[in-house]
C-alpha positions as CSV (number, residue, x, y, z in Angstrom):
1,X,-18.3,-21.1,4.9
2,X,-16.6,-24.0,5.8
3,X,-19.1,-27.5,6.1
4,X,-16.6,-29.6,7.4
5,X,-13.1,-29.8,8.8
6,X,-11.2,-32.7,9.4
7,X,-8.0,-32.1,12.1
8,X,-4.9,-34.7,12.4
9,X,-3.1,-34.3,15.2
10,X,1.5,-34.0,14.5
11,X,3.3,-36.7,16.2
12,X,5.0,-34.0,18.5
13,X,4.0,-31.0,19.9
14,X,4.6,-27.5,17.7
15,X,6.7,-24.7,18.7
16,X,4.1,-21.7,19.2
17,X,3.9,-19.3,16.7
18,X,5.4,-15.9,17.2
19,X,2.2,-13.3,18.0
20,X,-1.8,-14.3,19.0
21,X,-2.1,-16.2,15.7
22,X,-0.4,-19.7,14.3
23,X,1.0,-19.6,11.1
24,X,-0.8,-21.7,8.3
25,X,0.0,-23.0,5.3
26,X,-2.9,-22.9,3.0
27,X,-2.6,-25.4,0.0
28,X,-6.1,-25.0,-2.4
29,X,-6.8,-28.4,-4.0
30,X,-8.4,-30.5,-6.4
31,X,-8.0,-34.3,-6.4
32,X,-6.2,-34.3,-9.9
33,X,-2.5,-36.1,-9.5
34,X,-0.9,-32.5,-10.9
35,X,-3.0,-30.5,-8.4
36,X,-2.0,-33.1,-5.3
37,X,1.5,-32.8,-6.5
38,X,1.8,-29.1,-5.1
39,X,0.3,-30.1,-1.5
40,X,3.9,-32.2,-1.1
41,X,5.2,-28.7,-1.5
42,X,3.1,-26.9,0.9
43,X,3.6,-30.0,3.3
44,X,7.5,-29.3,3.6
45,X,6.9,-25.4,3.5
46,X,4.8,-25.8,6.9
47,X,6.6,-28.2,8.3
48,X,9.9,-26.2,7.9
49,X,8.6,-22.9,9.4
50,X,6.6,-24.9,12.1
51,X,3.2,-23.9,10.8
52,X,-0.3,-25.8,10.3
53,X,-1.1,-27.2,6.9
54,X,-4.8,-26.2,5.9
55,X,-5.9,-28.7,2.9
56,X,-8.9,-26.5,1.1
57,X,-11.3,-28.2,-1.0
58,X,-13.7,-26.5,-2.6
59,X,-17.2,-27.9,-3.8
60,X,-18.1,-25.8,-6.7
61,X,-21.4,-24.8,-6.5
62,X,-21.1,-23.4,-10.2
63,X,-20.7,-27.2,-11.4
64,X,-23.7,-28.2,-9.1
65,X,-25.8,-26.1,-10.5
66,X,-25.3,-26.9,-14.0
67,X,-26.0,-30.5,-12.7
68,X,-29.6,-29.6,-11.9
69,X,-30.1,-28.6,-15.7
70,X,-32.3,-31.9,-17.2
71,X,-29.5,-31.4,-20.6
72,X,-26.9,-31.2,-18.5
73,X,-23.9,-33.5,-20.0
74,X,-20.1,-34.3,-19.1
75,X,-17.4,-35.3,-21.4
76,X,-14.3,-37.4,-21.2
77,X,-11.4,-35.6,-21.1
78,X,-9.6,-38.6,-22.7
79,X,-12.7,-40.4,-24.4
80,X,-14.6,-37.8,-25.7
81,X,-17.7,-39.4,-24.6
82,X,-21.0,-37.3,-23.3
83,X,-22.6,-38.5,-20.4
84,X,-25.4,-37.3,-18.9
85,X,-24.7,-35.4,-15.6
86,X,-27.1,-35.4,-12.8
87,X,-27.2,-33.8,-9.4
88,X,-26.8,-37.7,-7.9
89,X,-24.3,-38.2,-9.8
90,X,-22.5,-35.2,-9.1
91,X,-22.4,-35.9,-5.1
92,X,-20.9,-39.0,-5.4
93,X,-18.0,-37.3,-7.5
94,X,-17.4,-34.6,-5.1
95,X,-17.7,-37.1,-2.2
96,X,-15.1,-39.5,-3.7
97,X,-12.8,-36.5,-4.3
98,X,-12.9,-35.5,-1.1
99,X,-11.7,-38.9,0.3
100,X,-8.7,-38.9,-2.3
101,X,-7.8,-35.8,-0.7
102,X,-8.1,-36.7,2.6
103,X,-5.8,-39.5,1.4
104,X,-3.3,-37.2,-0.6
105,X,-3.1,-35.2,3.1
106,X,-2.4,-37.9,5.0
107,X,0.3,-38.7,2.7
108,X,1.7,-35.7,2.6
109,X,2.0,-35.3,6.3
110,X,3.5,-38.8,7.1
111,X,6.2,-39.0,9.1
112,X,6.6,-34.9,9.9
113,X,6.0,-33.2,13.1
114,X,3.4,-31.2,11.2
115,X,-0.5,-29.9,12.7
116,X,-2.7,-30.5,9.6
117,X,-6.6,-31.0,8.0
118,X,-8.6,-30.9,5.8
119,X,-11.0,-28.1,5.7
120,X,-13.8,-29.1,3.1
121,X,-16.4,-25.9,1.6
122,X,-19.3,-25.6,-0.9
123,X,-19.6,-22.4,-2.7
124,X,-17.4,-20.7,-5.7
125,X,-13.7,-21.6,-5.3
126,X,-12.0,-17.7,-5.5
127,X,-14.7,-16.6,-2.7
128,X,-14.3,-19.7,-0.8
129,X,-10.5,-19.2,-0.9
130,X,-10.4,-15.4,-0.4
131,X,-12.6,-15.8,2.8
132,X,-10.7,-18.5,4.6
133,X,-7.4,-16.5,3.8
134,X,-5.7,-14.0,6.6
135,X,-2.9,-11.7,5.6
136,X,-0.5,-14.0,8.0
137,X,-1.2,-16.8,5.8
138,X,0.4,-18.3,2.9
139,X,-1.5,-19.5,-0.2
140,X,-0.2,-22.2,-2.5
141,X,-1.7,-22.6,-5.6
142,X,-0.7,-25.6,-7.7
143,X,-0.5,-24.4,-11.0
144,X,-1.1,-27.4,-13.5
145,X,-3.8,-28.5,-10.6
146,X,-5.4,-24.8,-11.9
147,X,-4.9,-25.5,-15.0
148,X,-6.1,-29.0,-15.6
149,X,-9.1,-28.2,-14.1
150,X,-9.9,-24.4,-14.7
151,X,-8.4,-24.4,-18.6
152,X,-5.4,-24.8,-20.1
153,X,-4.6,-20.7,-19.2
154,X,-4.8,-19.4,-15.8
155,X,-8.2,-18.2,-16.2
156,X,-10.4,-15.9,-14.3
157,X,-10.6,-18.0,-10.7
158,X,-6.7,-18.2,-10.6
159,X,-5.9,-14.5,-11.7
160,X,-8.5,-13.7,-9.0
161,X,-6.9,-15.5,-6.5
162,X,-3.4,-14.4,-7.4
163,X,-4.2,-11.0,-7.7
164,X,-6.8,-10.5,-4.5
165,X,-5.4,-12.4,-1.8
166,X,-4.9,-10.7,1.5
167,X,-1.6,-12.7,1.7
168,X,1.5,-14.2,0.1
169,X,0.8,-16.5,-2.7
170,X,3.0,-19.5,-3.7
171,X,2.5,-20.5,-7.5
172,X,4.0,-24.2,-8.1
173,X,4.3,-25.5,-10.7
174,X,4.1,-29.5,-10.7
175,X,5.5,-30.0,-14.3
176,X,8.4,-29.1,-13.3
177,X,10.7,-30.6,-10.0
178,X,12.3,-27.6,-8.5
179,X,15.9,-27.5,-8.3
180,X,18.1,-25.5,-5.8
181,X,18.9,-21.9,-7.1
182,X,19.2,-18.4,-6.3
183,X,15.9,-16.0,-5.0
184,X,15.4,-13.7,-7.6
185,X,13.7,-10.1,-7.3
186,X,13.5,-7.2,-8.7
187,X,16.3,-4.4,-8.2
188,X,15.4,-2.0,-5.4
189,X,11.8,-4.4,-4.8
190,X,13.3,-6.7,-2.0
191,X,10.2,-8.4,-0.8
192,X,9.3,-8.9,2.4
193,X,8.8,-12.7,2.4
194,X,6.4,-14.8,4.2
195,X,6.3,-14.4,8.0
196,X,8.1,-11.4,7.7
197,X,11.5,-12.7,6.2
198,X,14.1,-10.7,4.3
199,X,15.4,-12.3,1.2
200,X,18.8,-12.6,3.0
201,X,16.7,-15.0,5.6
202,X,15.2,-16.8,3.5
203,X,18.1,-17.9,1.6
204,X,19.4,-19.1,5.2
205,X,16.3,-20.6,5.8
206,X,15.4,-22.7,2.8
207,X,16.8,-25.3,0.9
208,X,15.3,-23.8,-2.7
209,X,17.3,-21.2,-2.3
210,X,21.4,-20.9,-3.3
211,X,22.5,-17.2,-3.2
212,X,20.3,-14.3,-4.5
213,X,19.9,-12.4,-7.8
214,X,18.5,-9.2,-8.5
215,X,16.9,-8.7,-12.0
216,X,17.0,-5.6,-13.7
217,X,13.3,-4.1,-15.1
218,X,12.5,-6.0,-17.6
219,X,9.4,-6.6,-19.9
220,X,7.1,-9.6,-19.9
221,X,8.4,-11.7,-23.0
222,X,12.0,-11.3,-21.5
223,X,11.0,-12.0,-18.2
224,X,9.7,-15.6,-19.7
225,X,13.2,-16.1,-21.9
226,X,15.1,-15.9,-19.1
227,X,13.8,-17.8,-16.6
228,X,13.0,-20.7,-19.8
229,X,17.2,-20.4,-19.1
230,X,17.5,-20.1,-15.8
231,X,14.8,-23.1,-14.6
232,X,16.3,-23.2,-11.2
233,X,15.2,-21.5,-8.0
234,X,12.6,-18.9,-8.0
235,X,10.9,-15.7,-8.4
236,X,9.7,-13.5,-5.7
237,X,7.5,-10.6,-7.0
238,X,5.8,-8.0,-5.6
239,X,1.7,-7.9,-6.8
240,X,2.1,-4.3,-8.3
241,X,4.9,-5.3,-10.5
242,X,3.0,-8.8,-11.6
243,X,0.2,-6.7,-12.8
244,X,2.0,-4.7,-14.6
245,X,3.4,-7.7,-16.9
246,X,0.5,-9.6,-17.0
247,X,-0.9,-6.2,-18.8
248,X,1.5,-6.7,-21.4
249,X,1.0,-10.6,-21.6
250,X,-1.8,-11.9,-19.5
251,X,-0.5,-16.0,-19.5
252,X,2.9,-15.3,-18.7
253,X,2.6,-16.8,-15.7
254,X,1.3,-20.2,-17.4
255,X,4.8,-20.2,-19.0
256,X,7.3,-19.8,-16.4
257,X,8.3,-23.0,-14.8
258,X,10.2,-21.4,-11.8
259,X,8.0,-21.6,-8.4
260,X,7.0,-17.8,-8.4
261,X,6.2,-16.3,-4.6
262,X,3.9,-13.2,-4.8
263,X,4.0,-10.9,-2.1
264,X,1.1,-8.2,-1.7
């Protein structure tokens, strides 16, 4: 459950949100400068559809339990150096993350007519995530954020994440600035993009987008080669047909540098 939550009121009122709920924009963070990177992207996704920006932090209880342990150590990631890592310790790193955060967010939402804050939990990050989630919602996941601080694949928390959301996940990828190019899906698997959009609308709608392509069923290594070629644009897939690739190769995902939308 959420401990604490930190509003910022938009310059200008919002245009309310179609139906009994407001959209939201759901950006999960950590405080590294590859996983802030993608909450510039969610920023201008909420923004553009009029919906609230909801920064999620996540405390991870896993890492403060291991803290407790008396032979608990950390290591540099650049140093190599081990450190012994306390509970104490710990706190004060979580609490100066959570400011960088707030200061990424406030960043991010300077000078647009955007409803935003920062909603701060304690608990494992793919629970803490799949709870606050709605199916209305869009997730954005920053994938070298994931990486850098869940392993170099998209482990366990990610897949979870990806794979068990009740909503529409967003997969950025910070490495590399998107570039404007065509919506890409699958033939005869036109998703049904967030809030209810048709590819046709969405290529109206956002500035990503030039034009649509429909791929024909291919498998997961020449999936990868062609967008290595196509790098502009995205990919909009539909969960059944994601799991059915990452069966064949379970990092693909790691390896395409195209934003990648996942609709349930």
């Amino acid at each position: 459950m959420p401990r604490e939550t930190m509003p910022h009121e938009s310059k200008a009122p919002l245009e309310q949100a179609v139906g009994t709920e407001a959209l939201r924009v759901l950006a999960l963070l950590d405080d590294s400068r590859q996983g802030l990177a993608a909450l510039q992207a969610a920023a201008a996704l909420a923004e553009q559809v009029r919906a609230e920006l909801v920064a999620l932090f996540v405390e991870d209880l896993d890492l403060l339990h291991c803290a407790a342990f008396p032979f608990s150590r950390e290591v540099g990631a650049s140093s190599g150096v081990a450190r012994p890592l306390s509970l104490e310790l710990m706190e004060s790193s979580l609490t100066r993350q959570v400011h960088r955060v707030e200061r990424a967010l406030h960043q991010a939402a300077a000078g647009r007519e955007l409803r935003h804050r920062l909603q701060v939990s304690r608990g494992q990050v793919a629970s803490e995530a799949l709870a606050e989630a709605s199916p209305g919602d869009v997730l954005v996941l920053g994938k070298a954020g994931l990486s850098a601080r869940w392993g170099s694949r998209l482990g366990s928390t990610s897949r979870r994440l990806i794979l068990e959301a009740p909503c529409t996940v967003i997969i950025w990828d910070e490495r590399h600035p998107p570039e404007p190019g065509p919506l890409r899906y699958f033939r005869g698997e036109a998703p049904v993009l967030p809030w209810g959009e048709t590819p046709e609308e969405a290529v109206r709608r956002h500035p990503l987008f030039l034009g649509r392509e429909e791929l024909a069923s291919m498998d997961a290594p020449t999936l990868e080669r062609f967008l290595a070629r196509a790098r502009r644009g995205a990919l909009a897939i539909t969960r059944k047909r994601l799991v059915a690739l990452l069966e064949q190769d379970a990092d693909l995902l790691a390896r395409i540098p195209v934003p990648i939308v996942v609709v349930p």
